[in-house]
Every structure is written in structure tokens, then in C-alpha cells.
C-alpha positions in Angstrom: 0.0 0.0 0.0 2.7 2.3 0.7 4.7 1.3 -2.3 1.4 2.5 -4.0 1.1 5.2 -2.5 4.7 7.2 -3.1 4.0 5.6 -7.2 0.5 7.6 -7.0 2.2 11.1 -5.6 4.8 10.4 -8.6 2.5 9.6 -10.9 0.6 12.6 -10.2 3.5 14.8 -10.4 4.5 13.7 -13.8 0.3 14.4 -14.8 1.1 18.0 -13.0 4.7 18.8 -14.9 2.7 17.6 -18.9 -0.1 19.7 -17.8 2.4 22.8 -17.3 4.1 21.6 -20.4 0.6 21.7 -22.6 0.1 25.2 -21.0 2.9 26.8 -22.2 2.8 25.1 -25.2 -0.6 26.1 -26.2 0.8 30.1 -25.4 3.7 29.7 -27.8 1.2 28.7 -30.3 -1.3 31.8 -29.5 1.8 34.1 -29.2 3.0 32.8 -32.7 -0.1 33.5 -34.4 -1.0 36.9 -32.4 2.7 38.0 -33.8 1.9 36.8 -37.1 -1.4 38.5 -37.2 0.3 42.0 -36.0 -1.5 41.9 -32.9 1.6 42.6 -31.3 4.2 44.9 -32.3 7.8 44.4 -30.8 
């Protein structure tokens, strides 16, 4: 059970760290297409 546990509080912070990954990848993508629009000047 213990065993289990620790593998759970891994698990979830591997579900945690691609969750953060997916976030910033999904504002690289918006940043990309509000620079390629001219939304934002720099």
C-alpha cells in the first residue's frame, strides 16, 4: 500500500509537470499567431 502510494504522488506529479508543459505550449502557439497577425508589435 505504501509502495502504492509514493507511485501515485509520482504519478501525479509527472500528470502535474505535462499539464504545465501543454500550457505553455498552447501560449507559444497563440503568441505565434498573435505576432503573425500583428496583434503585437515588438
Amino acid at each position: 500500500m505504501r509502495k502504492r502510494k509514493k507511485k501515485s504522488g509520482f504519478q501525479k506529479l509527472t500528470i502535474v509537470m505535462a499539464w504545465f508543459m501543454a500550457v505553455i505550449t498552447l501560449l507559444g502557439v497563440v503568441a505565434t499567431a498573435l505576432i503573425g497577425t500583428g496583434v503585437f508589435q515588438f
